[in-house]
Backbone as ProteinMPNN parsed JSONL, in Angstrom:
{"seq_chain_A": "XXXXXXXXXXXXXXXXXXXXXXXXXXXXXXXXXXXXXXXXXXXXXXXXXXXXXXXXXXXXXXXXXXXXXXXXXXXXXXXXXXXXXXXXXXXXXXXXXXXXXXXXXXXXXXXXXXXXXXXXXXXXXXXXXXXXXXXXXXXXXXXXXXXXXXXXXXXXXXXXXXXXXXXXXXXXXXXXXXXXXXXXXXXXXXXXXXXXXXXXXXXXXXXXXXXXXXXXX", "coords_chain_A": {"N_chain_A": [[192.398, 153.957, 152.463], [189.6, 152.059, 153.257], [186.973, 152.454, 155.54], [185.507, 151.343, 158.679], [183.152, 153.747, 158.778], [183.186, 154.29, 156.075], [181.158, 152.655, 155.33], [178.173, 153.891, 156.215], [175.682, 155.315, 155.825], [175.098, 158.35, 156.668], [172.639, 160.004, 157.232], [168.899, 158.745, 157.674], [167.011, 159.599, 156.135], [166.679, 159.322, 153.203], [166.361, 156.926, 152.895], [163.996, 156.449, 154.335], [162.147, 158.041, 152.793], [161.954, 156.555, 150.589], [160.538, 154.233, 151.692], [158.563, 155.006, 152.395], [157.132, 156.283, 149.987], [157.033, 153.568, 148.646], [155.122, 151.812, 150.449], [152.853, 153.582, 150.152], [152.215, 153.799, 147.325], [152.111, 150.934, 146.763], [149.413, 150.682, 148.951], [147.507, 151.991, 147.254], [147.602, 150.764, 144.928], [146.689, 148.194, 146.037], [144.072, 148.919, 146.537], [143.233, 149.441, 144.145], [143.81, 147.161, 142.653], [141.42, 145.215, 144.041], [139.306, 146.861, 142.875], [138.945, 146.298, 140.407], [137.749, 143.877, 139.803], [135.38, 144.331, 139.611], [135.058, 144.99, 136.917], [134.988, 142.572, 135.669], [133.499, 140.309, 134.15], [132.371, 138.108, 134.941], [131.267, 138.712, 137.255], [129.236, 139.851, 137.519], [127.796, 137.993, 136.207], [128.011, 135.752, 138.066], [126.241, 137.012, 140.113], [123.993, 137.328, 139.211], [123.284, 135.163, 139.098], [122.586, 134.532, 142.065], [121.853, 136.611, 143.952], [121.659, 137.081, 146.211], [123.462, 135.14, 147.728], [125.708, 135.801, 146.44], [126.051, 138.723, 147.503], [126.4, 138.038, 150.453], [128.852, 136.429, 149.924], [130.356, 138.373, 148.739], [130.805, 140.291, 150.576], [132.184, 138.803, 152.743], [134.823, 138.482, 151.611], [135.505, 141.522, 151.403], [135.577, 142.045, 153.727], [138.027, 140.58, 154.854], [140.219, 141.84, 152.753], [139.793, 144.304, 153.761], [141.257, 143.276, 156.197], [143.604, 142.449, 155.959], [144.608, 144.966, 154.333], [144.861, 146.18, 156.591], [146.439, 144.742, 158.035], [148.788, 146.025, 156.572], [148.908, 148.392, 156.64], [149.744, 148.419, 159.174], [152.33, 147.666, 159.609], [153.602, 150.045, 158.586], [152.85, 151.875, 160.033], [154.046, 150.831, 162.353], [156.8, 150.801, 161.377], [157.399, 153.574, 160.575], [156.87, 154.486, 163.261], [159.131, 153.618, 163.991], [161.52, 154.506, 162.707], [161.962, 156.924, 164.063], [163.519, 156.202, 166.073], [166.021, 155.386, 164.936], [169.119, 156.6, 163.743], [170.776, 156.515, 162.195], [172.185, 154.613, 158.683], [173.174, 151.947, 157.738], [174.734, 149.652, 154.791], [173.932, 147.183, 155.055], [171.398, 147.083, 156.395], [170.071, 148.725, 154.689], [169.977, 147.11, 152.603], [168.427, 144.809, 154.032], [165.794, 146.54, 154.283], [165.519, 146.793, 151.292], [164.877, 144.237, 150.971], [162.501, 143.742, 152.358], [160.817, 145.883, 151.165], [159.92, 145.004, 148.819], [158.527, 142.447, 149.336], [156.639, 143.945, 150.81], [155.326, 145.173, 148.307], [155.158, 143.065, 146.899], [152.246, 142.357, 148.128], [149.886, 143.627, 147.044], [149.422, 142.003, 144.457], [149.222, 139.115, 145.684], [147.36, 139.454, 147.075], [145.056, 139.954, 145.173], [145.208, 137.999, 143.55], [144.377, 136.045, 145.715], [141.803, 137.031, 146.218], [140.668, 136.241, 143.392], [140.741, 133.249, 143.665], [140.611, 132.203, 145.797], [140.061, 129.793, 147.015], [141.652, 127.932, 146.785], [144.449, 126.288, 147.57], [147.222, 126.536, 147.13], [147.473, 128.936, 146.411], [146.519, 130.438, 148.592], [148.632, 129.801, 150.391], [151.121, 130.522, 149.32], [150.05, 133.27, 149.518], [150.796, 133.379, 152.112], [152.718, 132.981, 152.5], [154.214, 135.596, 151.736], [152.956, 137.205, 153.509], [154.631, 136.279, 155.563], [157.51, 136.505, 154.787], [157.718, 139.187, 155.292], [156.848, 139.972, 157.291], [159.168, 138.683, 158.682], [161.749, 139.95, 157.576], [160.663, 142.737, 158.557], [161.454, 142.505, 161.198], [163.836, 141.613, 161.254], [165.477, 143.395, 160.174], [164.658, 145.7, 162.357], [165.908, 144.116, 164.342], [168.729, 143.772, 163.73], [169.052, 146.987, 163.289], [169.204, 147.213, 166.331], [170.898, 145.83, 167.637], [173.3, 146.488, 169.958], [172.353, 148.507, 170.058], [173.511, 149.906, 167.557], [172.833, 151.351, 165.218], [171.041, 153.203, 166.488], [169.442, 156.416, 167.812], [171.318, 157.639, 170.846], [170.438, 156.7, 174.026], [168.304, 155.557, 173.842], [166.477, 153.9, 175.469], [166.891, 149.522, 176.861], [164.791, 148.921, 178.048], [162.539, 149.913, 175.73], [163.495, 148.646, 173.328], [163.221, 146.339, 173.812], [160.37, 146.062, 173.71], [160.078, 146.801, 171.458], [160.967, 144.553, 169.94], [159.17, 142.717, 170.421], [156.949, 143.445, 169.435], [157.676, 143.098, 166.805], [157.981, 139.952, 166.125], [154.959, 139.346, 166.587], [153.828, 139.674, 163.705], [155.175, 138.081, 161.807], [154.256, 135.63, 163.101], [151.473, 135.147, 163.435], [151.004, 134.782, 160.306], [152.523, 132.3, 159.922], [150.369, 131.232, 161.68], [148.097, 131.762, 159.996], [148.954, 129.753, 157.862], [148.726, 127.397, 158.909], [146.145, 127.109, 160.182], [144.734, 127.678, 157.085], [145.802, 124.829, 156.114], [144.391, 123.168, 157.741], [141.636, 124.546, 157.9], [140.544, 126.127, 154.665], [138.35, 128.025, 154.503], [138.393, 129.481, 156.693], [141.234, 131.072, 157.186], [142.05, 133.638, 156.955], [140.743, 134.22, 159.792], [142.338, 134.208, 161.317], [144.328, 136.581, 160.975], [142.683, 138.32, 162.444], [144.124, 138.339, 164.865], [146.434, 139.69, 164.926], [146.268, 143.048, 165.022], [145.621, 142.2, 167.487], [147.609, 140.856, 168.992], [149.114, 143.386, 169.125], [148.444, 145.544, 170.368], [148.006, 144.315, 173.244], [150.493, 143.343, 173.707], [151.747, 145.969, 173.715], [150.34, 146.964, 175.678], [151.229, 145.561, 177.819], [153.746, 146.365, 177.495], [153.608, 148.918, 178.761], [152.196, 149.035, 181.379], [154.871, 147.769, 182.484], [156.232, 149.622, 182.592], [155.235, 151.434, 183.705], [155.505, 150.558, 186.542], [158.187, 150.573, 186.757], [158.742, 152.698, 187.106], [157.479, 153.508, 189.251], [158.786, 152.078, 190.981]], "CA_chain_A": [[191.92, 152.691, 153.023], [188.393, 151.949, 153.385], [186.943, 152.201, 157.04], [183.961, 151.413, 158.871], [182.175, 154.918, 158.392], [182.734, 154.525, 154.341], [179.499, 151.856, 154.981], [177.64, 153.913, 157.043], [175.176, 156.953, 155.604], [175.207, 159.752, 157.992], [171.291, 160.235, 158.304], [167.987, 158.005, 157.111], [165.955, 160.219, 155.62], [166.158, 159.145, 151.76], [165.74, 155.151, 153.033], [162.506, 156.246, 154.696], [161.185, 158.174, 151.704], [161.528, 155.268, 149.416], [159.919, 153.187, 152.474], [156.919, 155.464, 152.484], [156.524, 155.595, 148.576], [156.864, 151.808, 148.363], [153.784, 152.233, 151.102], [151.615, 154.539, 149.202], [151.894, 152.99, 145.952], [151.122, 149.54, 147.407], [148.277, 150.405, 148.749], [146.799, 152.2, 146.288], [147.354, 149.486, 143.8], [146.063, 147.402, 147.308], [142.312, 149.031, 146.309], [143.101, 149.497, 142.104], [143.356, 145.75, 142.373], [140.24, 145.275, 144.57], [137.914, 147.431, 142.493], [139.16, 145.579, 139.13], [136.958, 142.837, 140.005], [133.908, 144.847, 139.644], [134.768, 145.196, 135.611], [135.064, 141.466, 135.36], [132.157, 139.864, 133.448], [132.086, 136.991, 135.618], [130.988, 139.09, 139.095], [128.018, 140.209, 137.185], [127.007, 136.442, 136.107], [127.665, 134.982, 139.085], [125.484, 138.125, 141.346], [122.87, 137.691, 138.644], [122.684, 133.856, 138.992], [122.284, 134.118, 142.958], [122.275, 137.95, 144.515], [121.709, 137.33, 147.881], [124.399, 134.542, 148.316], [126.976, 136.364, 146.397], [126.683, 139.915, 148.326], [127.414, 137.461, 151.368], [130.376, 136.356, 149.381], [131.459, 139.51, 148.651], [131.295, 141.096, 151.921], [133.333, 137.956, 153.304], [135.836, 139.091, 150.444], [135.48, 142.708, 151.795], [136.117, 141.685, 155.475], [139.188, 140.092, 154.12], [140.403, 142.827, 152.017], [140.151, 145.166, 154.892], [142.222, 143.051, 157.355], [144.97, 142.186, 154.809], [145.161, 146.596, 154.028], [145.011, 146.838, 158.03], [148.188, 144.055, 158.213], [149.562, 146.689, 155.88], [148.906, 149.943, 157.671], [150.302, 148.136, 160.878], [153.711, 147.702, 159.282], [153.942, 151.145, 158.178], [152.834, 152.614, 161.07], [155.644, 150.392, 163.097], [157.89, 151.133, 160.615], [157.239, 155.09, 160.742], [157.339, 154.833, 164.612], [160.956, 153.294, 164.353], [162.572, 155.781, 162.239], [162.146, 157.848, 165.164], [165.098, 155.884, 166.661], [166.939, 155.391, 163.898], [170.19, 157.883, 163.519], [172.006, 156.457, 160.664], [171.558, 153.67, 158.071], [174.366, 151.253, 156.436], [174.57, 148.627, 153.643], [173.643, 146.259, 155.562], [170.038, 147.707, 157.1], [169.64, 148.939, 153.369], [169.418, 145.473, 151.913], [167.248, 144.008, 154.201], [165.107, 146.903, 153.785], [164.827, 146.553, 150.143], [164.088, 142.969, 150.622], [160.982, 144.067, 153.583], [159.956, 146.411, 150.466], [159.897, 143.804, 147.829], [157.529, 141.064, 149.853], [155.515, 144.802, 150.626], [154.948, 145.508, 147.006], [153.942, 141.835, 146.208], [150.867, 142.308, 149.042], [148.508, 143.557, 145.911], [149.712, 141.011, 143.563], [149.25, 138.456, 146.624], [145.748, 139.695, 147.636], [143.831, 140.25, 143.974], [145.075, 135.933, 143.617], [143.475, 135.463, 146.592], [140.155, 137.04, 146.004], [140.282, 135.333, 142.834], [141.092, 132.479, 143.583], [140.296, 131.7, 147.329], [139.578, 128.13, 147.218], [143.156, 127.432, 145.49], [145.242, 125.98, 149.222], [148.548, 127.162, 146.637], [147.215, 130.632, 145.986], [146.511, 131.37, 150.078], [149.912, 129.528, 150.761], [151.68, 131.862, 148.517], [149.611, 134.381, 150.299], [150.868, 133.497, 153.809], [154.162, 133.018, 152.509], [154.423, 136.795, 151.266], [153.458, 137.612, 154.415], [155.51, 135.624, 156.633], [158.636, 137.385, 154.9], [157.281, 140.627, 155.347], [157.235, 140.061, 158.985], [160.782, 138.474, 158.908], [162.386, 141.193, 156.9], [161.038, 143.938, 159.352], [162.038, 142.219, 162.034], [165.491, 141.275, 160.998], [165.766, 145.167, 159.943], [165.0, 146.253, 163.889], [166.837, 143.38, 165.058], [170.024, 144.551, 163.224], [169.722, 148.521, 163.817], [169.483, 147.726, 167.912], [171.527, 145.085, 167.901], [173.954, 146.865, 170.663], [172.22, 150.03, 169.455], [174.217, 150.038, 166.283], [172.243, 152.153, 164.262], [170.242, 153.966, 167.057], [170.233, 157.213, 168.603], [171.51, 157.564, 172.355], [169.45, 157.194, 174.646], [167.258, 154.333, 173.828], [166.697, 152.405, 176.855], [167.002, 148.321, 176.68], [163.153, 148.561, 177.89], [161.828, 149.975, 174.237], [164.083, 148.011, 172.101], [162.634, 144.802, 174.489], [159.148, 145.855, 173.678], [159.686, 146.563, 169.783], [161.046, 143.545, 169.175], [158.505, 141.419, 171.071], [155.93, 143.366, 168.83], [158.071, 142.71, 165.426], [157.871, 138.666, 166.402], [153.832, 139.129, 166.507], [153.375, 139.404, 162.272], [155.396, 136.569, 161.532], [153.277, 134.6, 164.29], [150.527, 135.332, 162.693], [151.63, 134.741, 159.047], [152.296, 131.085, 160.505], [149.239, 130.724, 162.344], [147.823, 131.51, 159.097], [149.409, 128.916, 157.186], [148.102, 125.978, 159.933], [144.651, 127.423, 159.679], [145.011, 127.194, 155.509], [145.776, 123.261, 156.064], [142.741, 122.945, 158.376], [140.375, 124.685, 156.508], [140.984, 127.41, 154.195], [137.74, 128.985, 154.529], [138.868, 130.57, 157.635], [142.338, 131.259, 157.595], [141.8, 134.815, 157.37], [140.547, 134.719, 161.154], [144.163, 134.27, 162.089], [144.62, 137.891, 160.94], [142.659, 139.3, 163.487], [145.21, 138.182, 166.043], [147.398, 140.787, 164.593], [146.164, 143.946, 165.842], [145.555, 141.982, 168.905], [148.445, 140.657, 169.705], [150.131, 144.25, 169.304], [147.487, 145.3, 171.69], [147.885, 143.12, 174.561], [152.3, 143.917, 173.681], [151.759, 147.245, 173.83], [149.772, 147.355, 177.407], [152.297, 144.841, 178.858], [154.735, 147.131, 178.198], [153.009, 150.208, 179.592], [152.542, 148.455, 182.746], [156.134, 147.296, 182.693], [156.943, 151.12, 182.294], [154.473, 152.413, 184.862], [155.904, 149.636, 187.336], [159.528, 150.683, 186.823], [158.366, 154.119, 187.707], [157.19, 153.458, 190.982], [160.094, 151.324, 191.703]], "C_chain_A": [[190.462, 152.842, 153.434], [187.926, 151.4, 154.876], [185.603, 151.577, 156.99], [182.812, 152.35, 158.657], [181.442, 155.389, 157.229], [181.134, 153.68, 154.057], [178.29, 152.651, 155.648], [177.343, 155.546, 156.263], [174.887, 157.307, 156.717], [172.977, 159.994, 158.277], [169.832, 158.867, 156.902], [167.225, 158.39, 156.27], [165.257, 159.605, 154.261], [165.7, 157.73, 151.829], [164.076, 155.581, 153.481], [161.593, 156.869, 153.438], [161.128, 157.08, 150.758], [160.894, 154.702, 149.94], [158.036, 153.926, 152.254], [156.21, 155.629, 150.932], [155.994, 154.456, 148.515], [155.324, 151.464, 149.226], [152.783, 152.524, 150.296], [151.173, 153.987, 147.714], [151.365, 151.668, 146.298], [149.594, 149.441, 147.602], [147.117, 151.095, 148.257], [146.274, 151.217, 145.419], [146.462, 148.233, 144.845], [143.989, 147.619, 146.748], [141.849, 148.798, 144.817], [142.364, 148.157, 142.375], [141.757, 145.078, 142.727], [138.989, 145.4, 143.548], [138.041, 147.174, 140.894], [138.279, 144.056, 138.725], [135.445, 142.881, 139.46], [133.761, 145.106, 137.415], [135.345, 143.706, 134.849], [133.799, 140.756, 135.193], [131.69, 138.939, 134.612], [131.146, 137.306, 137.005], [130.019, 139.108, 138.354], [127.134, 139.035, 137.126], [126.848, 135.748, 137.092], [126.408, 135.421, 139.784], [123.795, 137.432, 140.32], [122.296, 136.381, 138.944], [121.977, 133.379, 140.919], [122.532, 135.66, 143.862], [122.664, 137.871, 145.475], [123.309, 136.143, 148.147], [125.718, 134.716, 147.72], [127.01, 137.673, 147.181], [127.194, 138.755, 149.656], [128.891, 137.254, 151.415], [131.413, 137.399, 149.653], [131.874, 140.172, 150.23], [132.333, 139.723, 152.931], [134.749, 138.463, 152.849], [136.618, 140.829, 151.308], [136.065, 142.819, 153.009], [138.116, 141.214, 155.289], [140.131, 140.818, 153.649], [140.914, 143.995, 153.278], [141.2, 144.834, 156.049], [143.794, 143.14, 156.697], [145.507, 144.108, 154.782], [145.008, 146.84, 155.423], [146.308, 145.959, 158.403], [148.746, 145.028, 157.344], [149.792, 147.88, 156.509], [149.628, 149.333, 158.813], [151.693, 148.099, 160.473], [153.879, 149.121, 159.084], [153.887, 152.023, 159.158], [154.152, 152.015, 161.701], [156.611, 150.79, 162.593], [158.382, 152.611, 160.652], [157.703, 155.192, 162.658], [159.305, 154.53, 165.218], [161.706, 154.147, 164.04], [162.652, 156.695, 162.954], [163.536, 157.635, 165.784], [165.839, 155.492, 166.236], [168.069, 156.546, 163.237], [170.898, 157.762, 162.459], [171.273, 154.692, 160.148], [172.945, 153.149, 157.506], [174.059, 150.445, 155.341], [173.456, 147.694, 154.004], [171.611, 146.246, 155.521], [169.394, 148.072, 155.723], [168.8, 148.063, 152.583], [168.258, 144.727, 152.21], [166.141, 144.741, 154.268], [164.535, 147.004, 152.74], [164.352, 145.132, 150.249], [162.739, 142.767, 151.645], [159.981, 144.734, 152.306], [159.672, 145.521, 149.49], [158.983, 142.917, 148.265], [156.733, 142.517, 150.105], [154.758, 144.914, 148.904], [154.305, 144.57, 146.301], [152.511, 142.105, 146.692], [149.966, 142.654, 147.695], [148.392, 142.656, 145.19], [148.955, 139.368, 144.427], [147.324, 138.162, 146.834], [144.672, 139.555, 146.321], [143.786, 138.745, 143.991], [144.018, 135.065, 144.498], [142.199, 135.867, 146.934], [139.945, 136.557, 144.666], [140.634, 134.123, 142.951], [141.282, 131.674, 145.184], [140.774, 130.626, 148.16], [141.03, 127.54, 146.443], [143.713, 127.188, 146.903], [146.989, 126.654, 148.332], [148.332, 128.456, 146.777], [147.341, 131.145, 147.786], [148.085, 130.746, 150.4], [151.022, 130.391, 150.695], [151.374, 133.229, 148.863], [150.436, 134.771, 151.441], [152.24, 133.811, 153.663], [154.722, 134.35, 152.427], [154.395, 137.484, 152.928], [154.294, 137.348, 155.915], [157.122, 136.509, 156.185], [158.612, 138.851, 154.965], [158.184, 140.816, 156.844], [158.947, 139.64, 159.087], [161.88, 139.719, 158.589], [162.244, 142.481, 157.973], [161.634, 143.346, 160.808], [163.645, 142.089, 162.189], [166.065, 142.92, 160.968], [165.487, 146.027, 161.028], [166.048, 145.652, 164.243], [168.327, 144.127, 164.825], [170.627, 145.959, 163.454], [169.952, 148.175, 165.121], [170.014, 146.835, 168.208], [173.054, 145.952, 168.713], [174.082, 148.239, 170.141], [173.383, 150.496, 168.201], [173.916, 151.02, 165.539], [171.137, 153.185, 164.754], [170.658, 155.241, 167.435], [170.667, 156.954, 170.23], [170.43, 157.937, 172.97], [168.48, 156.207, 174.64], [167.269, 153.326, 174.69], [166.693, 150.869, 176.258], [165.116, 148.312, 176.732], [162.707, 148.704, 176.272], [162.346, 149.096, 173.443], [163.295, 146.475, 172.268], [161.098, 144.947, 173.668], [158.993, 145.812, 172.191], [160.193, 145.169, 169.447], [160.158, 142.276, 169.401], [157.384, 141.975, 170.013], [156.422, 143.187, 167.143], [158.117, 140.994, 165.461], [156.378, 138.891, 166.417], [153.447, 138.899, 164.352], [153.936, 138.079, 161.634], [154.715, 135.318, 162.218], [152.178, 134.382, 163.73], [150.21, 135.032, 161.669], [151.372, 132.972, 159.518], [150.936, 130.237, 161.047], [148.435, 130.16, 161.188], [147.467, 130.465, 157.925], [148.606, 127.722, 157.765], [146.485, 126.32, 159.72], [144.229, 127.121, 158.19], [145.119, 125.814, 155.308], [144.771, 122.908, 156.56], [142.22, 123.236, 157.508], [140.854, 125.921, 156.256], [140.35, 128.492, 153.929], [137.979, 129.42, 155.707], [139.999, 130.839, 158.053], [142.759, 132.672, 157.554], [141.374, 135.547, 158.76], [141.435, 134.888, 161.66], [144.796, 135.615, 161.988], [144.27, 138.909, 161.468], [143.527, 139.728, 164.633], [146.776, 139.324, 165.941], [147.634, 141.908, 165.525], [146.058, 143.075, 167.267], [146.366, 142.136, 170.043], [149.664, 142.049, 169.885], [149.956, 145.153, 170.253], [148.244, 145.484, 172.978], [149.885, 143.281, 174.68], [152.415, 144.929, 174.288], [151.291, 147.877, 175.249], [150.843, 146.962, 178.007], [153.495, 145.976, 178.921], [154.432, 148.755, 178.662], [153.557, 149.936, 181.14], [153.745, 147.856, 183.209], [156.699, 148.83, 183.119], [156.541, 152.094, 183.597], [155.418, 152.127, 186.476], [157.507, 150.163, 187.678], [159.935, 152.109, 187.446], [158.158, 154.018, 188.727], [158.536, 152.633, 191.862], [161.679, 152.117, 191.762]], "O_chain_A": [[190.182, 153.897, 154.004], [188.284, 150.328, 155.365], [184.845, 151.325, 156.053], [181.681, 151.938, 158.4], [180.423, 156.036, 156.987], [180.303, 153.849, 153.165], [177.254, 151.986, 155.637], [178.105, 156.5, 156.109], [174.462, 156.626, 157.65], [172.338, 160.087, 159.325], [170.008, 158.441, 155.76], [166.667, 157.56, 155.553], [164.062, 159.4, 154.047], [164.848, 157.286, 151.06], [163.104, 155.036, 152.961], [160.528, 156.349, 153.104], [160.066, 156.827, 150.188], [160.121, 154.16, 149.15], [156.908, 153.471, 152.067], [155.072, 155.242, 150.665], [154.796, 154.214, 148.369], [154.445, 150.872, 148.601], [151.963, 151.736, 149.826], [150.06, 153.838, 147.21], [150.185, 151.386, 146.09], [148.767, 148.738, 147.021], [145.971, 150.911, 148.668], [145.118, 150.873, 145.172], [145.66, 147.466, 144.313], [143.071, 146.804, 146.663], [140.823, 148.311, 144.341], [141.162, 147.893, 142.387], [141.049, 144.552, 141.868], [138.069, 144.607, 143.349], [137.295, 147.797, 140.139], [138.242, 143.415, 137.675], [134.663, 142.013, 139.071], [132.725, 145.309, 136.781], [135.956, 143.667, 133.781], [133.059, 140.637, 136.17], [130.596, 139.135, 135.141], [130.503, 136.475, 137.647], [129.582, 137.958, 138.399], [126.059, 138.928, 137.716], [125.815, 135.101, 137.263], [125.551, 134.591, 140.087], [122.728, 137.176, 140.878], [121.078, 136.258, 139.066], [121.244, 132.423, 141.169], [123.597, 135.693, 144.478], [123.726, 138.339, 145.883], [124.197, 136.614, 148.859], [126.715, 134.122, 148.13], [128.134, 137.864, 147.645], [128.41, 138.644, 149.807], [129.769, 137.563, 152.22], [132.488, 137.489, 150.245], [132.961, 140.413, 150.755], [133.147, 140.087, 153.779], [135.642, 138.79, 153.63], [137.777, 141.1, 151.623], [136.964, 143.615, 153.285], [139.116, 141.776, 155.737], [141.21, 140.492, 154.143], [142.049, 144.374, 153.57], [141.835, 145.668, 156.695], [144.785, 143.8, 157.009], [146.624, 144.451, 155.17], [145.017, 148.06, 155.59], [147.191, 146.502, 159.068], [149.908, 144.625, 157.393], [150.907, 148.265, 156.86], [150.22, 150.2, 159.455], [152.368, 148.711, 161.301], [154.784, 149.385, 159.876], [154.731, 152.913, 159.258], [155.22, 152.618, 161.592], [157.486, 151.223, 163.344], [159.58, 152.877, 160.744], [158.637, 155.834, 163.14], [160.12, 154.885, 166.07], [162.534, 154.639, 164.806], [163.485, 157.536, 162.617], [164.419, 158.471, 165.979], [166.705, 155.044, 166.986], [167.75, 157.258, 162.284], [171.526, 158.637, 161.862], [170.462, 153.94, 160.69], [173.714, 153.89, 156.893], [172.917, 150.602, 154.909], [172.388, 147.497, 153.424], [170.842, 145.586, 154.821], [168.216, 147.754, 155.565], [167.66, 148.096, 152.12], [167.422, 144.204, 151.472], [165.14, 144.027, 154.335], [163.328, 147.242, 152.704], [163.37, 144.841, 149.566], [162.077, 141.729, 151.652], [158.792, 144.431, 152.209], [158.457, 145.378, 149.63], [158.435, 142.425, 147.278], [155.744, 142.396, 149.382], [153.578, 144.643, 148.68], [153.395, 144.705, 145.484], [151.598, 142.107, 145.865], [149.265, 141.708, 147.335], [147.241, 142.238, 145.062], [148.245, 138.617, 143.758], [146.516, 137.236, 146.769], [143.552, 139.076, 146.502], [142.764, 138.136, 144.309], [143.284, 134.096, 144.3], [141.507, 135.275, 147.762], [138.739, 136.331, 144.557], [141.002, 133.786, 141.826], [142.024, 130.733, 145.468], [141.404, 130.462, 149.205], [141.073, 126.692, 145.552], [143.36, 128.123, 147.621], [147.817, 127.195, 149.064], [149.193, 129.107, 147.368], [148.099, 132.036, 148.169], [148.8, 131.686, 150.748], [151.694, 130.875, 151.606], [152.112, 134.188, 148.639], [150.759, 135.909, 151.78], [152.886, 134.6, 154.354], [155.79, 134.46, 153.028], [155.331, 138.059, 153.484], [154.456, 138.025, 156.931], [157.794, 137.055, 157.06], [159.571, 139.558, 154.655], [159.223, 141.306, 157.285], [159.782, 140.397, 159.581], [162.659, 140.23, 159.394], [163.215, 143.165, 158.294], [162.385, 144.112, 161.412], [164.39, 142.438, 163.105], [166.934, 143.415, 161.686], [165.948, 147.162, 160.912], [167.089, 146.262, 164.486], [168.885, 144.882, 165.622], [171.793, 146.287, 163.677], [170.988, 148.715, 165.508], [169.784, 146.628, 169.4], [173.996, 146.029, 167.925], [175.064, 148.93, 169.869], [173.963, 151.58, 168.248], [174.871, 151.677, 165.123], [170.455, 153.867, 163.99], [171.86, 155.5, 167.491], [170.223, 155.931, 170.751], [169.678, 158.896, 172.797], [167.792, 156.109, 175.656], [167.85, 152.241, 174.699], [166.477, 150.863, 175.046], [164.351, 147.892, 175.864], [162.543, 147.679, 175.611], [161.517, 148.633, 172.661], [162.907, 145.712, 171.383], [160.698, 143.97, 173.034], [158.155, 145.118, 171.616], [159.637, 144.671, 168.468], [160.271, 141.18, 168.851], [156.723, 141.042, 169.557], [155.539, 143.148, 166.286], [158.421, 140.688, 164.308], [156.262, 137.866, 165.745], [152.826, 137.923, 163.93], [153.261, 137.215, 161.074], [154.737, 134.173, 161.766], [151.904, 133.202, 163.51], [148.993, 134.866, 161.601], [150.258, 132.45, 159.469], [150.606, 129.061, 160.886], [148.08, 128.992, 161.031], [146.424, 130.276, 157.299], [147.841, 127.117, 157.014], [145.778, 125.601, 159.013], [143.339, 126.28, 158.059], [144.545, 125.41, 154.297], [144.037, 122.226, 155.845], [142.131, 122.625, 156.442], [141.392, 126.692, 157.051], [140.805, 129.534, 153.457], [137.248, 130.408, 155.628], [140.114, 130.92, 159.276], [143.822, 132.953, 158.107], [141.471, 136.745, 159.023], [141.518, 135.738, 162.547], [145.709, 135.898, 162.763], [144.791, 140.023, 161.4], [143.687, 140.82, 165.179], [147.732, 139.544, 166.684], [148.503, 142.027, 166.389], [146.632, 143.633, 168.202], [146.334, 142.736, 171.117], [150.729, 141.952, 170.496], [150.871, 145.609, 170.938], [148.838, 146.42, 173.514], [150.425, 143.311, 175.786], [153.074, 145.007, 175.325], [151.693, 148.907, 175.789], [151.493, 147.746, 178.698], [154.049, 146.398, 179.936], [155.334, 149.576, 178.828], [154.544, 150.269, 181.796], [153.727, 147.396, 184.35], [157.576, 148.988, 183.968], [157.122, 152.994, 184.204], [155.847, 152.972, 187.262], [157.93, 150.115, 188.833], [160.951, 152.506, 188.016], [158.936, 154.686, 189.408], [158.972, 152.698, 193.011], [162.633, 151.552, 192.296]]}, "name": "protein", "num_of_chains": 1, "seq": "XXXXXXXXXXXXXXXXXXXXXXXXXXXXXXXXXXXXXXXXXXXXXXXXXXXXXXXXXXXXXXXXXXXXXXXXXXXXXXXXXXXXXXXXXXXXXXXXXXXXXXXXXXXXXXXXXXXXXXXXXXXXXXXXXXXXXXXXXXXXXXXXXXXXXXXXXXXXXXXXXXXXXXXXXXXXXXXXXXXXXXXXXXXXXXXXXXXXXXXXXXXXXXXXXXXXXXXXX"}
């Protein structure tokens, strides 16, 4: 008879190496794509027809580029810091990890569209959208392991689980914001991606000082 334990692998290890491949390859292909631009006839004609007001361009592009592969590093890092408290893995946690890696792996596909293709309100939509399920997916995939510590080790206070999940609700926030900025105007809906690191920031102190506080008390 088939129990509860038959769903349930005994340790994480081989989920996180596929997680950190799926990583590495991303954003490799994250820069391939990038520097594929530069052997496109068109950059040359445009630069040649106006230098100075395409390097502006580009370095807008560049600014861009960099936040988008720093929303990427921030998942991976979160993601790396979780498997710390992660003791076992089931079906379940599996799935919605392959479907967190799947909206990761688009991000190059996502990003090259949207440096060609900027000024397209479908192309950044399709952008935001990629990463709005990013954020959902890892979130759903904490939510689920600490959902009455299910999939954690012992020992994990209610405080940490409080504070990761208040900072897995910041990328989807963001993602959103995104989107509303993109209907306004879509030359700056990339500012909405600073609020990223910010808001993980400004999470991350609060719960210091929640921590320090609980200490003295």
């Amino acid at each position: 008879m088939k129990t509860e334990n038959d769903s349930i692998i005994q340790s994480p290890e081989r989920m996180q190496r596929m997680t950190d491949i799926v990583f590495a390859v991303s954003m490799v292909l994250f820069i391939i794509s990038g520097m594929m631009s530069f052997n496109d006839a068109s950059y040359w004609v445009e630069y040649d027809k106006d230098p100075d007001a395409y390097i502006v361009k580009s370095i807008s592009e560049l600014i861009t580029a960099f936040l988008v592969f720093l929303f990427i590093a921030l998942y991976w890092v979160t993601n790396y810091n979780q498997s710390a408290y992660i003791a076992r893995v089931d079906k379940t946690y599996i799935w919605i990890n392959v479907l967190f890696l799947f909206f990761i792996s688009l991000a190059p596909f996502t990003n090259i569209l949207s440096m060609q293709f900027g000024s397209d309100i479908y192309v950044q939509l399709f952008f935001n959208l990629d990463m709005f399920f990013i954020g959902i997916f890892a979130y759903l995939s904490w939510y689920y392991a600490s959902k009455n510590s299910r999939l954690l080790h012992k020992g994990i206070t209610k405080e940490q689980i409080k504070t990761i999940n208040q900072e897995m609700t910041v990328e989807p926030l963001v993602a959103v914001l995104a989107t509303i900025v993109t209907f306004i105007n879509i030359d700056y809906w990339e500012i909405s991606l600073i609020l990223l690191p910010i808001g993980i920031i400004v999470i991350s102190v609060m719960a210091s000082k929640r921590k320090k506080k609980n200490a003295v008390n």
